[in-house]
N, C-alpha and C positions, 0 to 999 in steps of 0.2 A: 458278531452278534452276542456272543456269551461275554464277551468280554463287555461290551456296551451296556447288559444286563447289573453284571457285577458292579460296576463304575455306580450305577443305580443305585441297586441296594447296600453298597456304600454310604453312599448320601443319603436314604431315608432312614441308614439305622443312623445316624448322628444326627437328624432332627429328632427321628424317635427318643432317641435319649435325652436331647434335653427338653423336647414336650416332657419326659416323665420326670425328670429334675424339676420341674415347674410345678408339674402334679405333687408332689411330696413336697416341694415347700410353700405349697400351699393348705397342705394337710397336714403339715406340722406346723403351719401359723394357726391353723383353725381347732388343731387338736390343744397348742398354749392358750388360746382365749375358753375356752371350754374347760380346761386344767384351773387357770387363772380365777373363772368365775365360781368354779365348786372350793378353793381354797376360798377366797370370798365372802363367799354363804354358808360355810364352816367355822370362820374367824367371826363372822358379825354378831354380837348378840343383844346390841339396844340399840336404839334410834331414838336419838334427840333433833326437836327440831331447832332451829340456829337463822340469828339474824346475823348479817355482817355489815359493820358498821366502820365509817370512816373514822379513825382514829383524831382527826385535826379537827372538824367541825361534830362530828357526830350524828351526822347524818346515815339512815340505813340505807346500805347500797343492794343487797339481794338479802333474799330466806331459801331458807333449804332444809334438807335434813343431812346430819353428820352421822357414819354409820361408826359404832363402836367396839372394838376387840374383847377379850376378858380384860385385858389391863387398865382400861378406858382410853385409851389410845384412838385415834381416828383411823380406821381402814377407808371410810372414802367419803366425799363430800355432794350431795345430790344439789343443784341448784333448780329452783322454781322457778316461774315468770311470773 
């Protein structure tokens, strides 16, 4: 019986762990998106809005807005419908 016991709690502590291996990397993906979005909305400091155009006929394919660094660099690009 004790022995039958152990065999058990064997086996729930090695789901138990990587249940919590799964916990943690999933709180350290959620913790990078969160990280990711406050660098972000730190780096942004204008918004221009933007047509994008095909280069060979010239026709506009989408609009958007581009968000812009201090450098004027583009940190990211929002498309419209």
């Amino acid at each position: 019986m004790r022995y039958q016991l152990a065999e058990e709690t064997d086996k729930n502590k090695g789901k138990t762990r990587s249940s919590n291996q799964k916990n943690d990397s999933v709180s350290k993906d959620a913790l990078e998106r969160v990280t990711r979005k406050k660098e972000l909305s730190t780096n942004v400091l204008d918004e221009r809005q933007i047509v994008i155009v095909d280069s060979s006929s010239g026709t506009p394919l989408a609009q958007g807005v581009a968000y812009l660094n201090k450098k004027g660099k583009i940190v990211k690009i929002k498309l419209a419908n």
